[in-house]
Backbone as a ProteinNet text record, in pm:
[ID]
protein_1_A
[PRIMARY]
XXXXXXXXXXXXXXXXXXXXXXXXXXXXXXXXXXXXXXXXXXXXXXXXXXXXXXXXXXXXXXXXXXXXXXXXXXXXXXXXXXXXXXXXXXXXXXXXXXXXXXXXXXXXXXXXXXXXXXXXXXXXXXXXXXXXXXXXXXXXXXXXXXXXXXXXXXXXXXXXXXXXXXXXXXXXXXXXXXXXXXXXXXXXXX
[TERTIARY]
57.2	3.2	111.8	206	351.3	376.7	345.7	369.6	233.7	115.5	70	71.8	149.8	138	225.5	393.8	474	475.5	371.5	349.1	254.6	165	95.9	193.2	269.5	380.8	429	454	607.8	481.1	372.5	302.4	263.1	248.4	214.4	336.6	430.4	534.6	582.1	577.2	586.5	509.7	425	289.9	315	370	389.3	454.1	566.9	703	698.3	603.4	560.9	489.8	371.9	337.7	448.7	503.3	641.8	707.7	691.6	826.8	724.4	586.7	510.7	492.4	485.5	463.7	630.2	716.2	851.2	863.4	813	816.7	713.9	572.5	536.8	523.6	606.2	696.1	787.3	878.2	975.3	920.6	806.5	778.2	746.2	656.4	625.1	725.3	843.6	946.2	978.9	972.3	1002.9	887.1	891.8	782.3	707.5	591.8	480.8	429.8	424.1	368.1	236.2	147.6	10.5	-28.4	40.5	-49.1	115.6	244.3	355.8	438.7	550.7	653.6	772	751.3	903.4	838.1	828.3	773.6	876.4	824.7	952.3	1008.5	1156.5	1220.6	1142.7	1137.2	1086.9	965.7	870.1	738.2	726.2	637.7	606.9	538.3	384.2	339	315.2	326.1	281.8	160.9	85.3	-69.7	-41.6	-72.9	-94.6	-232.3	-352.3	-464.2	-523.1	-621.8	-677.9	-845.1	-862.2	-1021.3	-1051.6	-930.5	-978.8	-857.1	-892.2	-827.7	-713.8	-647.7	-559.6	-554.5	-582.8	-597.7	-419.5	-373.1	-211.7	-201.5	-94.5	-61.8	-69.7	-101.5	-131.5	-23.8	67.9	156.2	166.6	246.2	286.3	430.5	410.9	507.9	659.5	704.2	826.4	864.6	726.2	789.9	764	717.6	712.5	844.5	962.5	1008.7	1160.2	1119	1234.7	1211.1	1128	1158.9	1240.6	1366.7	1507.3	1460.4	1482.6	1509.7	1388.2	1271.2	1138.9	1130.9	1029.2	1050.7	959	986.8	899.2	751	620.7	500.8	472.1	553.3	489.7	422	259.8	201.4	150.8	130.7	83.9	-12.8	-46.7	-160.2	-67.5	-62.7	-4	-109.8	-103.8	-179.9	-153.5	-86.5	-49.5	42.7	85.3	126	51.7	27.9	-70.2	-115	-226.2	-272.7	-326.4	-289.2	-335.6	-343.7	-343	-226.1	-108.8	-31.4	130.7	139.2	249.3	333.6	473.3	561.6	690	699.7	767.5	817.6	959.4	1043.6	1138.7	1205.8	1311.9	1343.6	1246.4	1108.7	1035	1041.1	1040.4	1039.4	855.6	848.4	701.7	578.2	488.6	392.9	221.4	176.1	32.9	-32.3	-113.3	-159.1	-331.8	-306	-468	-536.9	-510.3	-592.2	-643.8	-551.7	-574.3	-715.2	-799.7	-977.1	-975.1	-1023.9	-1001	-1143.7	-1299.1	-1370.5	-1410.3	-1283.4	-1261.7	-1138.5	-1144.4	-1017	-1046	-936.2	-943.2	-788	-820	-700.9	-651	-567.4	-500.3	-417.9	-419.6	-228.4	-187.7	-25.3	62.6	50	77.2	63	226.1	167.4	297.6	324.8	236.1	210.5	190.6	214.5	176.6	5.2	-67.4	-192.6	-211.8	-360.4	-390.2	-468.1	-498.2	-559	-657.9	-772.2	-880	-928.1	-874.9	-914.2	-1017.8	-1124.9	-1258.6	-1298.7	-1174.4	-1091.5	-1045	-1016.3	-902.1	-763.5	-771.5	-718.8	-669.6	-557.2	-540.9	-432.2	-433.1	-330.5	-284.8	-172.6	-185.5	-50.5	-114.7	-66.7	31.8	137.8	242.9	173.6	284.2	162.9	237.3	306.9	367.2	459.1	511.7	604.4	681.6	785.5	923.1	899	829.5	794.2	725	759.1	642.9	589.4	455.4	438.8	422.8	396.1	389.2	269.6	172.1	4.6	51.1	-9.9	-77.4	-198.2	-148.3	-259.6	-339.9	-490.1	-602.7	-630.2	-665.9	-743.9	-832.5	-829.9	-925.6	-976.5	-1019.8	-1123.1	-1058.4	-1082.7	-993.7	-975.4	-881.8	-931.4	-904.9	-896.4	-941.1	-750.1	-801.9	-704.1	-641.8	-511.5	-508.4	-402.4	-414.9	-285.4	-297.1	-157.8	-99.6	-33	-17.1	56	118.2	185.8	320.3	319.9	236.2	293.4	333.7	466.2	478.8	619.3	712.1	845	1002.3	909.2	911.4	883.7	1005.6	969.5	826.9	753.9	623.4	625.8	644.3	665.3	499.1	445.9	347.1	377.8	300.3	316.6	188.8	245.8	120.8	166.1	40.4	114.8	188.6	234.4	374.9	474.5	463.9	610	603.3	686.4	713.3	776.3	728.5	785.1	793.5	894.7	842.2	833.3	769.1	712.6	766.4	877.9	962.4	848.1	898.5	826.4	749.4	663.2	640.3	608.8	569	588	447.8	424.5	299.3	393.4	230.4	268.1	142.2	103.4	36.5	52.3	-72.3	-90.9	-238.6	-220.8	-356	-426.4	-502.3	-530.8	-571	-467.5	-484	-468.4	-479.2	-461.5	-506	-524.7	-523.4	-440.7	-376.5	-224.7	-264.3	-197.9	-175.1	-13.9	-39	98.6	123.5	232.2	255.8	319.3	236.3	309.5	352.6	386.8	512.2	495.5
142.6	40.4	-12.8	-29.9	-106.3	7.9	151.4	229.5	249.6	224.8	189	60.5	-34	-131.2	-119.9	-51.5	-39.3	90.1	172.9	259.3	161.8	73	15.4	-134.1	-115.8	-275.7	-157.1	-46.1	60.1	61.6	135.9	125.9	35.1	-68.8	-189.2	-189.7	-238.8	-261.4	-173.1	-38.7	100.4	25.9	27.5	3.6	-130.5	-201.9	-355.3	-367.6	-236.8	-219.9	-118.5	-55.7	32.2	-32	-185.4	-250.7	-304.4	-341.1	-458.2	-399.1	-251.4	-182.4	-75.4	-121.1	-74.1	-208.4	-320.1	-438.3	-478.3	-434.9	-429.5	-363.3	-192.9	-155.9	-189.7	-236.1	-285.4	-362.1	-498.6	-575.3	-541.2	-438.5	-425.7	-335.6	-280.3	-180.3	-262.9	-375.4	-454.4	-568.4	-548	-604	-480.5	-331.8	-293.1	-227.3	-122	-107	7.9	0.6	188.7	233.4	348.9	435.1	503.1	521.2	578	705.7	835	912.5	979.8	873.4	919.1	903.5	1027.3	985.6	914.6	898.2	828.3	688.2	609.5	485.5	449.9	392.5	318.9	203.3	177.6	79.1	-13.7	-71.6	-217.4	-234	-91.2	-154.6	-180	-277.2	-294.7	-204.4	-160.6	-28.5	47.2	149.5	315.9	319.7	343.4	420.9	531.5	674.5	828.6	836.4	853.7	884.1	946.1	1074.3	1106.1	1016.2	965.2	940.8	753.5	709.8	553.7	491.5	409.3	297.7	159	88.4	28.5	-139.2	-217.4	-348.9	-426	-454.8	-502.4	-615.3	-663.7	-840	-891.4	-1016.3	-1136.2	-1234.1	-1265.2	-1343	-1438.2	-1515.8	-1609.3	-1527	-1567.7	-1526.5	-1522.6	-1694.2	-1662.3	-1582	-1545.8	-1488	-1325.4	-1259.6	-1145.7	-1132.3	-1212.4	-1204.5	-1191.1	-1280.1	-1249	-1105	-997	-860.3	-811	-743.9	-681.1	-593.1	-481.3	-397.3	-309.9	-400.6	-301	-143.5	-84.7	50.3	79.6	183.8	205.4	250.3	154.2	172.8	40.8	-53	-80.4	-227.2	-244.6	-279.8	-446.6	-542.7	-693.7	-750.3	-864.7	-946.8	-1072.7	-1099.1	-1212.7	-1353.6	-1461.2	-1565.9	-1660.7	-1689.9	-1817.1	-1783.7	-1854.9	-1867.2	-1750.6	-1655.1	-1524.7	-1453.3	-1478.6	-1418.5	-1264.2	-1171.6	-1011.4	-920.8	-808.1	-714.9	-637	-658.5	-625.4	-510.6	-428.5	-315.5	-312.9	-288.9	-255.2	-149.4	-132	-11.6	-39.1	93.6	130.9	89.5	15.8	-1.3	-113	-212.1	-270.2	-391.8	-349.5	-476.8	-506.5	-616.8	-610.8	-627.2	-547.8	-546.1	-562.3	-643.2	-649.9	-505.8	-505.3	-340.1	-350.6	-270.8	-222.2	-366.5	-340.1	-423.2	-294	-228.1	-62.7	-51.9	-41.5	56.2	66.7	207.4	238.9	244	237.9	180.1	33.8	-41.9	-165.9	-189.6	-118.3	-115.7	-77.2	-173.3	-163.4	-81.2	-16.8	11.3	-40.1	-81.6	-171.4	-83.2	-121.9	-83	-203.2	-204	-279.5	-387	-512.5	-589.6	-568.4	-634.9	-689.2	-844.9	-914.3	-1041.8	-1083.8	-1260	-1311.5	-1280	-1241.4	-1258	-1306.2	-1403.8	-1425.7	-1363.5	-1292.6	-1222.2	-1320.6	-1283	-1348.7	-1212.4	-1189.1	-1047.7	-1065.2	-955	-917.5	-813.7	-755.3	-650.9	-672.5	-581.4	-543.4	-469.7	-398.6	-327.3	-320.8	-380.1	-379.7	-324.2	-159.1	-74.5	-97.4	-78.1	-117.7	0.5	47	195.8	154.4	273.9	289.5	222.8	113.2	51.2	148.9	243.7	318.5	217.6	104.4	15.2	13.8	-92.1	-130	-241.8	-324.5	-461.3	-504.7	-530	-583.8	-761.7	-790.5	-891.6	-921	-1038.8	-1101.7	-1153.5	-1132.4	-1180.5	-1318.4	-1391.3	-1510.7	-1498.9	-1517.6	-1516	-1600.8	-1617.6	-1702.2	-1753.4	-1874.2	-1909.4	-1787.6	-1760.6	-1681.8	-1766	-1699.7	-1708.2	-1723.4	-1858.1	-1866.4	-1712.3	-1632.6	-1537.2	-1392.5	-1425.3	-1298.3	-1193.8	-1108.9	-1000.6	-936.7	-932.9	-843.3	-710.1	-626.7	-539.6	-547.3	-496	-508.8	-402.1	-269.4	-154.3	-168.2	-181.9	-113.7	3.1	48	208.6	220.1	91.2	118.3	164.4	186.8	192.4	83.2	-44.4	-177.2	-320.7	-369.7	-465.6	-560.3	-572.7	-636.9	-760.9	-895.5	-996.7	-1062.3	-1143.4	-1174.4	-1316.4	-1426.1	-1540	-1587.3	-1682.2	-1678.6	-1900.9	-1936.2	-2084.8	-2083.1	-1995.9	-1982.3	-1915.9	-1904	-1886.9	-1754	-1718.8	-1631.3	-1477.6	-1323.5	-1251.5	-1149.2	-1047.9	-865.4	-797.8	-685	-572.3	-494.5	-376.1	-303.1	-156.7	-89.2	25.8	96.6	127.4	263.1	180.2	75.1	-33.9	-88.4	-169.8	-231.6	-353	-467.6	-536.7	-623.9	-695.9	-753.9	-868.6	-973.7	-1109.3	-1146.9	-1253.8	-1339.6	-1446.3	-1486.6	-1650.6	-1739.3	-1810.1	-1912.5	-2059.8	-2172.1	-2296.2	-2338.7	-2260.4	-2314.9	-2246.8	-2121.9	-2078.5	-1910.9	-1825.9	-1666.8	-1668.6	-1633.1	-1572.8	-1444.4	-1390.2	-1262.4	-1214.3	-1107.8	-1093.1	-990.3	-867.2	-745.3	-715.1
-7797.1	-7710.8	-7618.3	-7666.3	-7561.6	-7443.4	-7508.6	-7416.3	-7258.8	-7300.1	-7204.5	-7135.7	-7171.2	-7155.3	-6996.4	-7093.7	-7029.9	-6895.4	-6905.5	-6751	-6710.3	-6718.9	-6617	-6566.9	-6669.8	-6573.9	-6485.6	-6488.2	-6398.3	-6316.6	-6275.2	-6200.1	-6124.9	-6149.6	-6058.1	-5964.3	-6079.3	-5988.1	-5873.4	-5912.8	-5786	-5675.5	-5704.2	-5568.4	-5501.7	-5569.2	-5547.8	-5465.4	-5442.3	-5389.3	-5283.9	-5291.1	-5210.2	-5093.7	-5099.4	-5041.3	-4949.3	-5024.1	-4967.9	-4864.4	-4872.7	-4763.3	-4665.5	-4693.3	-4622.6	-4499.1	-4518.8	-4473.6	-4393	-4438.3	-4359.7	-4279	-4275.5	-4175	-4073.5	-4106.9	-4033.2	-3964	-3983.5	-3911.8	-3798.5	-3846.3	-3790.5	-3660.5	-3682.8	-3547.8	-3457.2	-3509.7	-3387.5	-3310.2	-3337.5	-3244.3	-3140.7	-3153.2	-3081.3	-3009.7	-2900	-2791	-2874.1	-2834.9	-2894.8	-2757.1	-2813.7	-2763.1	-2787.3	-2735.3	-2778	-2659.9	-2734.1	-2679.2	-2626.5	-2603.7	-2582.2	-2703.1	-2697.6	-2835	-2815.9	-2644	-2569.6	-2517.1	-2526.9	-2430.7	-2349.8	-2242	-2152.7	-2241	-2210.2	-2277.2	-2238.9	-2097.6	-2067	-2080.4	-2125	-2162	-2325.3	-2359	-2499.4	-2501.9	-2455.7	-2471.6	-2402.3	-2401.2	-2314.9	-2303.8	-2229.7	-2306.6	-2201.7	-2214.6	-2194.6	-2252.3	-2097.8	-2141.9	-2036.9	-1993	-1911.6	-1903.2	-2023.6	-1996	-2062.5	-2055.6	-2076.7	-2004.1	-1932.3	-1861.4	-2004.8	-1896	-1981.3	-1972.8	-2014.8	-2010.1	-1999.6	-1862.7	-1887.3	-1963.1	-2004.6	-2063	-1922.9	-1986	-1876.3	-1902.7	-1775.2	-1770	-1673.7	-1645.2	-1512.5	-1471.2	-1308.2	-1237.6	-1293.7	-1389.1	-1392.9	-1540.9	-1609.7	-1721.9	-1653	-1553	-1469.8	-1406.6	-1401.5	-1308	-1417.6	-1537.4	-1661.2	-1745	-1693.8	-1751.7	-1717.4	-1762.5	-1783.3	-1767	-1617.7	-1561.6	-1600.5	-1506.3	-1519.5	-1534.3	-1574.1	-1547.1	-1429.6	-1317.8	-1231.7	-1277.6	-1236.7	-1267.9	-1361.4	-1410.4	-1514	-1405.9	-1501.5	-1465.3	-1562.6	-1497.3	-1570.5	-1464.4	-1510.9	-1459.9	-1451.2	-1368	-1330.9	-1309.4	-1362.9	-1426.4	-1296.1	-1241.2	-1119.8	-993.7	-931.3	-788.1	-723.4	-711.6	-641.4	-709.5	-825.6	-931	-911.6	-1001.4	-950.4	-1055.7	-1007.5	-1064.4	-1012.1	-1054.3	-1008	-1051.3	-963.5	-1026.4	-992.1	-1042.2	-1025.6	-943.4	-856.1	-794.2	-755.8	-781.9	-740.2	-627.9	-567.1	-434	-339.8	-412.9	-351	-439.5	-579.2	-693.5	-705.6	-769.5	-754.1	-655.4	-698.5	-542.6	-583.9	-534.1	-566	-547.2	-663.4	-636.9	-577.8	-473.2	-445.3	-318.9	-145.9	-130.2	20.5	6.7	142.5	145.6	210	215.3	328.7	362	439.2	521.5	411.1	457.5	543.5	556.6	575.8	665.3	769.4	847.9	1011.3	1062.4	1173.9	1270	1334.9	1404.9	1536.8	1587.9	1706.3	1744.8	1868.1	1934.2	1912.6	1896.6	1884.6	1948	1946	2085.7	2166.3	2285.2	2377.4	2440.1	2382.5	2368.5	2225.6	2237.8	2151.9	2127.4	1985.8	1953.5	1889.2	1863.6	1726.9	1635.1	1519	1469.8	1365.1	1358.4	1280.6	1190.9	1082	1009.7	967.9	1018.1	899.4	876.3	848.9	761.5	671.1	538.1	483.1	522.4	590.8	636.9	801.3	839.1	1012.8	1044.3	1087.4	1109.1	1252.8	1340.8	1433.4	1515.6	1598.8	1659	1727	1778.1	1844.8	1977.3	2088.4	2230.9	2333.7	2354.2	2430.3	2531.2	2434.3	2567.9	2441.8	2498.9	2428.4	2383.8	2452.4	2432.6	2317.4	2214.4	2108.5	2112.1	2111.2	2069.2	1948.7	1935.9	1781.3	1727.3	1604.7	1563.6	1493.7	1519.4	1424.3	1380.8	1214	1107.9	1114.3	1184.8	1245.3	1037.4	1018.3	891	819	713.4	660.8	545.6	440.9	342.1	198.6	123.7	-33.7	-58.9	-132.9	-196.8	-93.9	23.3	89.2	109.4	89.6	106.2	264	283.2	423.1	432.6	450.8	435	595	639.6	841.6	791.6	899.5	870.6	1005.9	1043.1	1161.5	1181.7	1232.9	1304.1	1432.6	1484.6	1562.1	1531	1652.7	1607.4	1614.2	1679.9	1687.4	1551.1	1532.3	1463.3	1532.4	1385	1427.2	1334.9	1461.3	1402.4	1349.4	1247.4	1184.8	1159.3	1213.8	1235.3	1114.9	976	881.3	891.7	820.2	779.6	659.6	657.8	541	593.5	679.4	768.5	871.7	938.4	976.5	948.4	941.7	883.6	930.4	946.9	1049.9	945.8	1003.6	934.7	958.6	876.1	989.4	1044	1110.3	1178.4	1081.2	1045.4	994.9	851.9	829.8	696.5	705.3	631	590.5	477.4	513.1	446.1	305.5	282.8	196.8	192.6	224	276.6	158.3	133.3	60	58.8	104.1	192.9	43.3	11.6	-99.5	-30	-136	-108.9	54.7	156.7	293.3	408.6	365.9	376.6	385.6	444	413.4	377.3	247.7	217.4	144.7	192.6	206.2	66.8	26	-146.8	-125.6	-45.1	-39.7	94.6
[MASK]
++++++++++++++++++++++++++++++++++++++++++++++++++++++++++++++++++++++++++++++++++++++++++++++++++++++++++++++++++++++++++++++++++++++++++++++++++++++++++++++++++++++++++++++++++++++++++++++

């Protein structure tokens, strides 16, 4: 009898212990980043997802905890909660950039100006062509709509100055930019 007594105390205890360092490592993984679907994750992301047939839900943050990630990796993607709420991506050489406001169903094309203009967008999209002069003028951003989106592309080969009520900004040649009409204001997020 002591002897069964004594394999079901050794048994418990195995398993008991087996729990314990099952529950440690599972701790310990979740301080560092996973991967699903990859065996390498990016350092600066907490997770990877690698999937051809389901989409990925980012963390939701505020600007200044977006702005305290240590040396993003190119692509990685969050939801940003305040000052120009979205979704962001990191890119290489740009830093972060609101993703997705281009349609091309929703676009207008211009020549460049050579005067001051004011622009009233009801567009998404306002590309604005080489004007075959030297002379560039400059757009003012007319009031738009809480909420409303604008991308301005420069195809000229002329700085294209963009006059918003948040200040003044150029677009260099061959560049585009990204504007968002909040609070009363267009301001420019890349």
């Amino acid at each position: 009898m002591l002897h069964l007594f004594t394999q079901s105390w050794l048994g418990y205890r195995a398993g008991l212990l087996g729990g314990v360092l099952l529950l440690a490592g599972t701790a310990q993984a979740q301080n560092q980043n996973v991967g699903i679907g990859t065996t390498t994750p990016a350092a600066s992301a907490q997770l990877e997802v690698a999937s051809t047939t389901k989409g990925f839900l980012p963390p939701r943050m505020t600007k200044a905890q977006r702005d305290a990630i240590a040396s993003p990796a190119a692509g990685l993607l969050i939801t940003q909660t305040d000052n120009t709420p979205g979704l962001y991506q990191y890119i290489t050489g740009q830093g972060w950039v609101s993703v997705g406001t281009l349609n091309s169903e929703s676009m207008a094309t211009l020549a460049a100006p050579t005067t001051a203009v004011n622009l009233t967008p009801a567009t998404t999209t306002v590309v604005y062509t080489t004007n075959s002069s030297t002379s560039i003028g400059s757009v003012t951003l007319q009031p738009g709509t809480e909420g409303q989106r604008l991308v301005i592309i420069n195809n000229d080969t002329e700085y294209l100055p963009v006059i918003s009520t948040s200040g003044t900004g150029n677009i260099l040649p061959r560049y585009g930019a990204r504007y968002i009409y909040t609070n009363g204001a267009w301001r420019r997020e890349s």
